[in-house]
C-alpha positions in Angstrom: 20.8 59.7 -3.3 20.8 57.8 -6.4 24.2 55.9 -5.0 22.0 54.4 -2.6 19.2 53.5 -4.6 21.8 51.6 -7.3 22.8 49.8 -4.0 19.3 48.8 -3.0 18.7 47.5 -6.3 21.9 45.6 -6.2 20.6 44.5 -2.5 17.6 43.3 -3.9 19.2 41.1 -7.2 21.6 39.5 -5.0 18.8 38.2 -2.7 17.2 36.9 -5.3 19.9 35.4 -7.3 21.2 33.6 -3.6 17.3 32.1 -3.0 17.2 31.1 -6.8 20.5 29.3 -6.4 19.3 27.9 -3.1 16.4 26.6 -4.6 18.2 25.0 -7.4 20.9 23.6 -5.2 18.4 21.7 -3.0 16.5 20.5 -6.2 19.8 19.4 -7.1 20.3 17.5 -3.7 17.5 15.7 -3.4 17.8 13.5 -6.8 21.4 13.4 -5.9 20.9 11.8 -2.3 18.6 9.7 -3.6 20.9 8.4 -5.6 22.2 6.6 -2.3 19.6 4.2 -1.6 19.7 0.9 -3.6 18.5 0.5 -6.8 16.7 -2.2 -7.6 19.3 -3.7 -10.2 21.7 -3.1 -6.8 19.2 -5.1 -4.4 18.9 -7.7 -7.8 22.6 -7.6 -7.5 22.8 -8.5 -3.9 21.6 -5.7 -1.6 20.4 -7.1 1.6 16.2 -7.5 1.3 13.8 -7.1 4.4 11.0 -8.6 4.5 7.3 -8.3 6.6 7.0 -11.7 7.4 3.9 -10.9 10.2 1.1 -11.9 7.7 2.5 -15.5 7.0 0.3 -18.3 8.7 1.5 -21.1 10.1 1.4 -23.8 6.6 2.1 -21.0 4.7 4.9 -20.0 2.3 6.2 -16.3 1.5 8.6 -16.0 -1.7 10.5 -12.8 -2.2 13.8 -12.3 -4.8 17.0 -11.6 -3.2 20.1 -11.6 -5.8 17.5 -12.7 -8.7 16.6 -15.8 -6.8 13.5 -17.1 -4.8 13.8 -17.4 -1.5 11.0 -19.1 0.5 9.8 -17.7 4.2 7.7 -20.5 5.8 6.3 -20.8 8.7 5.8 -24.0 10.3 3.2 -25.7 12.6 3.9 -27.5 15.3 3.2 -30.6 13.2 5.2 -30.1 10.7 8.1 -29.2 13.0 7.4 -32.6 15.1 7.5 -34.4 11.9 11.5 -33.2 11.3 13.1 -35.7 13.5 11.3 -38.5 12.3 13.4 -38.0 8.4 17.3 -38.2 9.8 17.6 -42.2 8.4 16.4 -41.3 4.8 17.8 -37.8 4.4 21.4 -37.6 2.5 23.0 -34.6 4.6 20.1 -34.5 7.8 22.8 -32.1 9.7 24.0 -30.0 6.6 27.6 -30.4 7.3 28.2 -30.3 3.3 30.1 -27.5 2.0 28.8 -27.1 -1.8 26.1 -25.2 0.3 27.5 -23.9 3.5 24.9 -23.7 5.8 25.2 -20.7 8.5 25.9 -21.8 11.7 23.2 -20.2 13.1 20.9 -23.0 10.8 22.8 -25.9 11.8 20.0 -27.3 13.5 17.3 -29.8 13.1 15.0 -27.0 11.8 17.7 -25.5 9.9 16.8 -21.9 11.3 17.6 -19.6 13.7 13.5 -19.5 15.1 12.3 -22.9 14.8 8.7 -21.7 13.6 10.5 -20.1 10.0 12.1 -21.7 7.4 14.6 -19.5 5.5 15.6 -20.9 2.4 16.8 -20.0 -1.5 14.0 -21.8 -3.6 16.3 -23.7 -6.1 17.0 -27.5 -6.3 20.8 -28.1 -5.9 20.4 -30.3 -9.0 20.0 -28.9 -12.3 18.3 -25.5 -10.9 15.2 -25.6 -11.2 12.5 -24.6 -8.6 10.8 -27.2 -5.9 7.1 -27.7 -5.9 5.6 -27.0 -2.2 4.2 -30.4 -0.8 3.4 -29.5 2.4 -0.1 -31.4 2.6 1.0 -35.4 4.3 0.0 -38.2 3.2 0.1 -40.5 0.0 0.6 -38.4 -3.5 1.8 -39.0 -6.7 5.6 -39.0 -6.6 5.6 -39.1 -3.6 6.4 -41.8 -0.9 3.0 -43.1 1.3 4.5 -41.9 4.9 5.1 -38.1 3.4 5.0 -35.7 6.2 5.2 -32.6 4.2 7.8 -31.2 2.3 9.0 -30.2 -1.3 9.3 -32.2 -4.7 11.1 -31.0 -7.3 9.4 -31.9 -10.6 12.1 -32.1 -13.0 13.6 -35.0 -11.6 11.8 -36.2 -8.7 14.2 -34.7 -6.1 12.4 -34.6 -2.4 13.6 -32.2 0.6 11.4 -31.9 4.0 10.5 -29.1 5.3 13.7 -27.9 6.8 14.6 -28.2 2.8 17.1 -31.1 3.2 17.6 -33.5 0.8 16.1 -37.6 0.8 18.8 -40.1 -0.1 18.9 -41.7 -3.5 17.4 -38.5 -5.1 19.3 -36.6 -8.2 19.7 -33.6 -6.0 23.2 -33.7 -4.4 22.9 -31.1 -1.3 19.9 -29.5 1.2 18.6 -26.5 -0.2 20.8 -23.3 0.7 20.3 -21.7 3.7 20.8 -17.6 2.7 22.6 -15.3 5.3 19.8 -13.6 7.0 18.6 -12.1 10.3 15.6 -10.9 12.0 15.4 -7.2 13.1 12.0 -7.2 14.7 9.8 -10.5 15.3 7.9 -9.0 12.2 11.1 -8.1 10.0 13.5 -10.2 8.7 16.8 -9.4 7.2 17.7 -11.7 3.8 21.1 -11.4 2.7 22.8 -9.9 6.1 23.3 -11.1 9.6 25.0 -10.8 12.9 28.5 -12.8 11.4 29.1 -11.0 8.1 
């Protein structure tokens, strides 16, 4: 009789040492699976960034970071993507075929993207680096030339792009701004630093 009861008792620690283990092995788990998702030094570094863009309005700009750099979402109006073709003459690369910046096929276009109502682009002038003012209101400004259709000035040097972000002629800058690799997963997410080719 007492045989059996040492072997209930032993029953009864080695359940409870096997649900204490399980319960430390899962709170192990957890922080350890977690581990797998990007950090945000990893998304910093390069990690592919997706982005809401259903709140932007047509004249309006979205920046987000992608590999510690801005990179502008706009959406364009009708106006503004009219106004595109009228540039070719003055811009210094109106097709992008320049390689300091390769632009993705999918952006070798007038609009330079792969929906003609976005604009995908890293916010950095391909002069000296430093960020482009938005100048999307036409019309005479200072620094600006009197037929301005909208576009983006850069103020360190007076460096001009349109609003497909490629570079006027006679300007410091020497390419378009870059078109990042990017992709749209829904027609309200878009996909910044990953697409279809990579």
């Amino acid at each position: 009789m007492s045989d059996q009861q040492v072997d209930h008792g032993k029953r009864t620690w080695l359940i409870a040492t096997s649900c204490a283990g399980a319960v430390g092995g899962v709170a192990t788990a957890v922080p350890f699976v977690s581990t797998f998702a990007p950090s945000e030094r990893a998304k910093a570094a390069g990690a592919p960034v997706e982005v809401d863009i259903s709140g932007i309005k047509p004249g309006e700009k979205l920046t987000v970071e992608w590999r510690g750099k801005p990179v502008w979402v706009v959406r364009r109006t009708p106006e503004q993507l009219a106004a595109l073709s009228k540039f070719d003459g003055e811009l210094a690369d109106p097709n992008s075929v320049r390689t300091a910046y390769p632009t993705p096929d999918y952006a070798k276009n007038a609009a330079r993207s792969i929906k003609p109502e976005f604009l995908v682009v890293v916010g950095i002038c391909s002069h000296l680096g430093c960020s482009p003012s938005d100048k999307f209101q036409a019309g005479p400004q200072p620094s600006l030339p009197d037929d301005w259709h909208g576009g983006f000035l850069c103020p360190c040097h007076g460096s001009t792009f349109d609003l497909a972000g490629r570079v006027f002629k006679n300007k410091p800058a020497p390419d378009n701004l870059e078109v990042p690799p990017h992709m749209y997963l829904s027609d309200a997410k878009l996909l910044i630093g990953e697409d279809k080719t990579a």
